[in-house]
C-alpha positions as a LaTeX table, in Angstrom:
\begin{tabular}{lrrr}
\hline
Residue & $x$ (\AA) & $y$ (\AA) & $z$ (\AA) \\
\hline
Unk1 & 1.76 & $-6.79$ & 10.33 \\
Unk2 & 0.21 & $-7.65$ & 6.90 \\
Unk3 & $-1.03$ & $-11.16$ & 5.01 \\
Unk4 & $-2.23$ & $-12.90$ & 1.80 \\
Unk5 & $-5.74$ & $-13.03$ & 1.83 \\
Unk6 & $-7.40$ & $-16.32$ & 0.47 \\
Unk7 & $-8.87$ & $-14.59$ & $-2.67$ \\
Unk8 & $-8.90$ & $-15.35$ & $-5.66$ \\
Unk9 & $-7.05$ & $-12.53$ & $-7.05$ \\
Unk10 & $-4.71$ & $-12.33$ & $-3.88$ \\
Unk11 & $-2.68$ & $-15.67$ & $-5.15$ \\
Unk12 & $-2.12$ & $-18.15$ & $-8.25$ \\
Unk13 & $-3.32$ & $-16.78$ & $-11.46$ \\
Unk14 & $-0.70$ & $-14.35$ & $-11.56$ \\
Unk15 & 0.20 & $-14.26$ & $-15.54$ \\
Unk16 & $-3.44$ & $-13.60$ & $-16.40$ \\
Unk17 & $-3.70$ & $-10.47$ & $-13.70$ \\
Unk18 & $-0.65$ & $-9.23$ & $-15.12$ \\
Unk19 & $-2.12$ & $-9.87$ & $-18.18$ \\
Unk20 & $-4.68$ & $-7.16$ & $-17.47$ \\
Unk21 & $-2.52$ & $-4.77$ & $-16.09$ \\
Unk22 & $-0.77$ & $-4.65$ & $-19.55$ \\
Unk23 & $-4.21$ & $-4.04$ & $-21.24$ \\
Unk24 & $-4.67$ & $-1.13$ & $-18.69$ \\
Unk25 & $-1.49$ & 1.09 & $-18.80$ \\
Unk26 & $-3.01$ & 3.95 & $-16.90$ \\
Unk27 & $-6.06$ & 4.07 & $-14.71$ \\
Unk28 & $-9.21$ & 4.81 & $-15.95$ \\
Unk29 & $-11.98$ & 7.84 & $-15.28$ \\
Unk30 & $-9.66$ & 10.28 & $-12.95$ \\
Unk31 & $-12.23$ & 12.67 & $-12.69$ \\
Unk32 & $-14.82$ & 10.81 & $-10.35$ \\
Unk33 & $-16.80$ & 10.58 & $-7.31$ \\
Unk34 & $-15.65$ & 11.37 & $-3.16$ \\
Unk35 & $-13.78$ & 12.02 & 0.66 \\
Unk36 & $-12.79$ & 11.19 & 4.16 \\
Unk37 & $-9.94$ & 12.12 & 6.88 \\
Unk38 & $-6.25$ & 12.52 & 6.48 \\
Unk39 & $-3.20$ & 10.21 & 6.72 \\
Unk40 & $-2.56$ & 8.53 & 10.08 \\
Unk41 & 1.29 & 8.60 & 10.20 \\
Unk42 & 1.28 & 7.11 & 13.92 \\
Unk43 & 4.89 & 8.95 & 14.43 \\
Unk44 & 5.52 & 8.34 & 18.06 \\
Unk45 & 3.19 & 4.98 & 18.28 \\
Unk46 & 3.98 & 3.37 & 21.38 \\
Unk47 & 4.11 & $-0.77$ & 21.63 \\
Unk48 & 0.82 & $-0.89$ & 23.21 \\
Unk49 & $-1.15$ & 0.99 & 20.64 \\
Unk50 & $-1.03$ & $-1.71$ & 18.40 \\
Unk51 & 0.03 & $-5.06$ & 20.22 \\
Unk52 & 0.66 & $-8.31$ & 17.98 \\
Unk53 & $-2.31$ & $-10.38$ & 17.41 \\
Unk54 & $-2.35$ & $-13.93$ & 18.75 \\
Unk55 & $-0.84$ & $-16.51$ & 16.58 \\
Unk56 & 1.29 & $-13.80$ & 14.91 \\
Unk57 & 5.29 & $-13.96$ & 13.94 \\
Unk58 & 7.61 & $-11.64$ & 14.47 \\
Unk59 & 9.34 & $-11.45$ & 10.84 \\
Unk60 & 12.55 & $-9.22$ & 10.32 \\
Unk61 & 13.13 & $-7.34$ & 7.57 \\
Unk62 & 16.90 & $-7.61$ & 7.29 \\
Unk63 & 19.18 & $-4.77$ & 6.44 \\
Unk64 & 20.77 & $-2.80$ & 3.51 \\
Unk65 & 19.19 & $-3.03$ & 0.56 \\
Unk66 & 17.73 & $-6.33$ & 0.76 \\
Unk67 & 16.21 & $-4.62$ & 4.12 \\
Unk68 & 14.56 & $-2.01$ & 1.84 \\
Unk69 & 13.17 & $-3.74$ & $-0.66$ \\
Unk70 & 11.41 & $-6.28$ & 2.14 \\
Unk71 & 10.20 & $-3.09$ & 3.24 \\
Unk72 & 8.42 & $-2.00$ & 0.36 \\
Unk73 & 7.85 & $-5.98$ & $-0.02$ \\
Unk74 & 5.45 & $-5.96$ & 3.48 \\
Unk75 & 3.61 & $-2.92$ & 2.16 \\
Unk76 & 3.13 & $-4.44$ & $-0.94$ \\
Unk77 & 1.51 & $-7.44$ & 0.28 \\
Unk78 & $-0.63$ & $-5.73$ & 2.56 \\
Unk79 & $-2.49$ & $-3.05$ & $-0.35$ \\
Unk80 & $-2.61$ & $-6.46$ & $-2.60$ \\
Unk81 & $-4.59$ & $-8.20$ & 0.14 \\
Unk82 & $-6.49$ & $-5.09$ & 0.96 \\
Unk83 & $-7.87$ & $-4.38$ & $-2.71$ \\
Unk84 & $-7.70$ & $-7.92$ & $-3.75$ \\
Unk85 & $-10.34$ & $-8.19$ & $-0.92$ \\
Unk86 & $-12.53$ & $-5.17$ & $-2.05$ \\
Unk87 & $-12.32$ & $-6.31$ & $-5.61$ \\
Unk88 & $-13.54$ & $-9.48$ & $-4.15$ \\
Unk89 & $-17.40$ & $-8.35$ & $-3.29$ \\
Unk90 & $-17.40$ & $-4.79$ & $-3.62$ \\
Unk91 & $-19.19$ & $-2.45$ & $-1.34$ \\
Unk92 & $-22.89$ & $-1.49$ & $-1.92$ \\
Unk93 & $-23.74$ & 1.24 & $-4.67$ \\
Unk94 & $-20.04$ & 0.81 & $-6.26$ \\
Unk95 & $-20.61$ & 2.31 & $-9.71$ \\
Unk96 & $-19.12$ & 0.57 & $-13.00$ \\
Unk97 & $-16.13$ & 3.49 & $-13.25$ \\
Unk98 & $-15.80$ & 3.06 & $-9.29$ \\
Unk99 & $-14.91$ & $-0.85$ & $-9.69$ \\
Unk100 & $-12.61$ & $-0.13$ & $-12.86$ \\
Unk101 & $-10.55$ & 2.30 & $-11.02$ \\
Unk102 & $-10.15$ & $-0.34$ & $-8.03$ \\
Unk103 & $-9.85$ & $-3.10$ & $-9.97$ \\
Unk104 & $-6.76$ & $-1.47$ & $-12.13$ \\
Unk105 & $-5.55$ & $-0.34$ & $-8.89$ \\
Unk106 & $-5.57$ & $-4.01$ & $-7.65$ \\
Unk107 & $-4.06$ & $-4.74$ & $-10.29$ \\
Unk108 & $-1.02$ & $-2.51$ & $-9.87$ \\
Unk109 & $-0.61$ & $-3.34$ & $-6.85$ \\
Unk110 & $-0.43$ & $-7.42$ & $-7.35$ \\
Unk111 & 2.34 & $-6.62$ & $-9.93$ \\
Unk112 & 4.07 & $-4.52$ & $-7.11$ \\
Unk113 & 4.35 & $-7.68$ & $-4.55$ \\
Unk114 & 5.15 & $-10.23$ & $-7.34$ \\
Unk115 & 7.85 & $-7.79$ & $-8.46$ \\
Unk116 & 9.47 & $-8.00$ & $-5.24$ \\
Unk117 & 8.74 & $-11.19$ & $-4.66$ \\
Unk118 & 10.81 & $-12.27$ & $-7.49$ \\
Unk119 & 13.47 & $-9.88$ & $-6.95$ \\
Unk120 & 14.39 & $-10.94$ & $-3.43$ \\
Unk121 & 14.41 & $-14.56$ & $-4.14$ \\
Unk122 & 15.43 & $-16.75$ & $-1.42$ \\
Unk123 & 16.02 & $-13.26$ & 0.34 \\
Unk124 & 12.30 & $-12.24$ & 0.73 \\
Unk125 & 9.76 & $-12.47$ & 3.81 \\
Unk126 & 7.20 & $-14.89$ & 4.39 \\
Unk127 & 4.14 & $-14.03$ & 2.79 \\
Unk128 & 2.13 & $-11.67$ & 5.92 \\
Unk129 & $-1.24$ & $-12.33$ & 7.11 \\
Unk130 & $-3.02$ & $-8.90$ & 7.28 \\
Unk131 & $-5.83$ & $-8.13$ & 9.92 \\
Unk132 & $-8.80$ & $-6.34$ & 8.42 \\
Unk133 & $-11.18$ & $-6.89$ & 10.93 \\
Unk134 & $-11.45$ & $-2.99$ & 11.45 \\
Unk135 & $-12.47$ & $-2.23$ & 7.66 \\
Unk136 & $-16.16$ & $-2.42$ & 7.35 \\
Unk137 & $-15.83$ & $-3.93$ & 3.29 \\
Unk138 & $-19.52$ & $-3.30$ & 2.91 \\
Unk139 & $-19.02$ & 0.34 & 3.30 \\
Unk140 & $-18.53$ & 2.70 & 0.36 \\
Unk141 & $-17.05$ & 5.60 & 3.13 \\
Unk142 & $-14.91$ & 2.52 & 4.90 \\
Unk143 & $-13.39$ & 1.33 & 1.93 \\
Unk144 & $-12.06$ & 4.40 & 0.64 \\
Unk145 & $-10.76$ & 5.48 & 3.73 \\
Unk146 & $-8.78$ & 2.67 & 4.11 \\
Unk147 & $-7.43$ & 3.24 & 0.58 \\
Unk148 & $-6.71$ & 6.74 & 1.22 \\
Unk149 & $-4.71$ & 5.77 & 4.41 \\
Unk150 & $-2.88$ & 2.98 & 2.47 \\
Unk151 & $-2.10$ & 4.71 & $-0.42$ \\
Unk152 & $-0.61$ & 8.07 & 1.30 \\
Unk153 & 1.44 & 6.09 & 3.12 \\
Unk154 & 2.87 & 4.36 & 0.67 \\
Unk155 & 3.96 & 7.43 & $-1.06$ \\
Unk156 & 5.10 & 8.86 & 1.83 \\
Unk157 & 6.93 & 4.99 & 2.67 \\
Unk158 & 8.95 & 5.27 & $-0.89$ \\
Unk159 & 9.31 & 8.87 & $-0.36$ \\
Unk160 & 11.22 & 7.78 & 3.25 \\
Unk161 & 12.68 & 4.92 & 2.43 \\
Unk162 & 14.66 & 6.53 & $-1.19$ \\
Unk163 & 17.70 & 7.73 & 0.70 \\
Unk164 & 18.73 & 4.45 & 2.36 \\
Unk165 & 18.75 & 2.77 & $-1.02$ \\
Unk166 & 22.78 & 2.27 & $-1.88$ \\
Unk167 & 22.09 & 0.56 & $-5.16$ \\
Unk168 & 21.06 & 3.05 & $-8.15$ \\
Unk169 & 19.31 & 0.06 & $-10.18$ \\
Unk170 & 17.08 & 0.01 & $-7.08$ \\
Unk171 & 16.32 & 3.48 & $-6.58$ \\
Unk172 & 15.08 & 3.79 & $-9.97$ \\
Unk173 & 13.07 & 0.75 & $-9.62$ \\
Unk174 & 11.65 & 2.82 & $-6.61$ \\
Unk175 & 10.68 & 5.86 & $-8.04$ \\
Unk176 & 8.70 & 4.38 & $-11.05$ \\
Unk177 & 6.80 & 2.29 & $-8.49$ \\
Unk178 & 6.42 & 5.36 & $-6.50$ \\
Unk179 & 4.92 & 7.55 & $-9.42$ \\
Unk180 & 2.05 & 4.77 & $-9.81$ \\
Unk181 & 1.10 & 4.94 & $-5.50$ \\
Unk182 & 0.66 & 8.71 & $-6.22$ \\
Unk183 & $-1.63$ & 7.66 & $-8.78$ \\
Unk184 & $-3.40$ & 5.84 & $-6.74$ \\
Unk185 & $-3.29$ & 8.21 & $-4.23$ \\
Unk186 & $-4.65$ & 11.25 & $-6.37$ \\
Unk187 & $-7.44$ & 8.80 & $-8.13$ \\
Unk188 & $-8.77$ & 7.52 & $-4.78$ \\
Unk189 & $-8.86$ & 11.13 & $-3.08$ \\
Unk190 & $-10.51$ & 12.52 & $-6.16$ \\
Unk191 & $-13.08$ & 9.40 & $-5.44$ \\
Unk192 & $-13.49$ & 10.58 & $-1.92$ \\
Unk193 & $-14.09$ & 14.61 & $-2.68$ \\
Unk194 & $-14.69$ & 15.00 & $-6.51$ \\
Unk195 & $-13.87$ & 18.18 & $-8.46$ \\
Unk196 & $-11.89$ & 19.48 & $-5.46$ \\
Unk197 & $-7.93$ & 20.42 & $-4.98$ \\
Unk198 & $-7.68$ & 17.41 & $-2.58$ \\
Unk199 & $-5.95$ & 15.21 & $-4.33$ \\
Unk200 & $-2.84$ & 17.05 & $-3.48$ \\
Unk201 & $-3.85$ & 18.57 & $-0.12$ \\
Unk202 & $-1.64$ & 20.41 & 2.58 \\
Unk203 & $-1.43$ & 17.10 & 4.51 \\
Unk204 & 0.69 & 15.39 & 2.27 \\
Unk205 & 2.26 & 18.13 & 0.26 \\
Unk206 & 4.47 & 19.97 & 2.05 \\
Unk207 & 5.04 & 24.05 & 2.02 \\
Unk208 & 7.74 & 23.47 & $-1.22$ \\
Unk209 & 5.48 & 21.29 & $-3.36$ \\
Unk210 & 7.12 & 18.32 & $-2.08$ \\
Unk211 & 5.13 & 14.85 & $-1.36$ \\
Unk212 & 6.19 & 14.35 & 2.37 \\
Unk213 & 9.06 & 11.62 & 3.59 \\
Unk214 & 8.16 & 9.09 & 6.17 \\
Unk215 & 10.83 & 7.01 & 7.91 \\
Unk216 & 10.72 & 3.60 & 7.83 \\
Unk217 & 10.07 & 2.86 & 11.68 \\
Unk218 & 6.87 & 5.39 & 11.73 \\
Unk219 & 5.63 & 3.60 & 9.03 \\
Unk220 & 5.69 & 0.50 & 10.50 \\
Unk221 & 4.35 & 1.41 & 13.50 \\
Unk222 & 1.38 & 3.18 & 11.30 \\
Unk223 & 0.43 & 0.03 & 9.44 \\
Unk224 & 1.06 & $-2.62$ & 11.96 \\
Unk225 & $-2.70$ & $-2.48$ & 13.52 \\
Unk226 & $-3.95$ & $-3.83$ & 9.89 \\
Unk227 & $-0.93$ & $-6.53$ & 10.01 \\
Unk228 & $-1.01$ & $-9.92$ & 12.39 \\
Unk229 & 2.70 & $-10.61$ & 12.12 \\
Unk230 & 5.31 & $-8.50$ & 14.15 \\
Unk231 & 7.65 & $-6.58$ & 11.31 \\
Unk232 & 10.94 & $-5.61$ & 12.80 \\
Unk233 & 12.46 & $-2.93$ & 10.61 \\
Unk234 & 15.00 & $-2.05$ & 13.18 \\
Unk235 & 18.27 & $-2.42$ & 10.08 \\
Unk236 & 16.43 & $-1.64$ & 7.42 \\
Unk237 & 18.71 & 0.48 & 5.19 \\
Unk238 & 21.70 & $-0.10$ & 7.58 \\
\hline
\end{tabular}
């Protein structure tokens, strides 16, 4: 489940976003304001926690490679939607370092899905219609939150999703992209619960120092309550 939104940062006007993103090579102001609950890796998720929303599609992912990168492709889409829409009308009180840091991570993120857009060619999904309706935008606490969730589980998505990757070119794509979510990820916590060791907390660092691997199928079944369309991941990396 995920979508374009009809923003105007969301679609069109690519070449000057990514014109921005060039002027903004790292994020800005790391050491900022706030925080909110952990990851919600719905391991387990039955079909009924989350059934498809009228009108949706069921779209398949395909397998292999091509399976992956569709993969990270539908996450993509659905963090571009999601900060394209808080970028949008930003929640009450935002402060001036608060929008640069979503903005840049916005972004990042529209880069992301255009770069896999292009890379899958006639190969790629549709474009995904996402289903926000549970994300209070207006809220400074909502907003985050949501990141938070997004953004640890898209590190933990690239972290699960590296070993089914057969072509090297790929992987390597993978783990730069990777290296910017955890970015995010860090930024946003730090946001959440300032000055604290949060940004790499016990729930997503594992006993070793390791960021923590999520499989493909829990992943989906994590995100699919903020997505409309059905994703079937089923070959993904097969």
């Amino acid at each position: 489940m995920i979508k374009h939104t009809n923003t105007k940062h969301s679609s069109g006007n690519a070449d000057s976003e990514i014109t921005v993103v060039n002027r903004r090579l790292f994020l800005r102001s790391a050491g900022l304001a706030t925080s909110l609950g952990t990851i919600i890796i719905a391991a387990g998720c039955s079909k009924d926690d989350h059934p498809m929303i009228p009108g949706g599609e069921e779209v398949n992912l395909g397998s292999g490679d091509i399976g992956v990168l569709n993969y990270a492709y539908a996450l993509e889409q659905l963090e571009a939607a999601f900060y394209a829409k808080v970028v949008d009308s930003f929640y009450s009180g935002a402060t001036d370092a608060e929008k640069a840091i979503l903005t840049d991570i916005r972004d990042h993120e529209i880069v992301h899905r255009d770069f896999f857009k292009a890379a899958l060619g006639s190969n790629a999904i549709k474009g995904l219609t996402p289903n926000f309706d549970g994300i209070d935008f207006g809220s400074r606490a909502a907003v985050l939150g949501a990141a938070k969730l997004f953004e640890d589980t898209g590190v933990a998505a690239y972290n699960g999703a590296g070993r089914l990757i057969k072509d090297p070119n790929y992987l390597l794509l993978a783990g730069k992209i990777v290296s910017v979510e955890a970015r995010h990820a860090a930024v946003i916590r730090d946001l959440i619960n300032p000055k604290s060791m949060d940004f790499a907390g016990d729930d997503i660092i594992d006993m070793n120092g390791m960021d923590k691997a999520v499989a493909p199928g829990d992943i989906l079944a994590a995100v699919k309550g903020f997505v409309k369309d059905m994703i079937n991941g089923a070959n993904v990396g097969k």
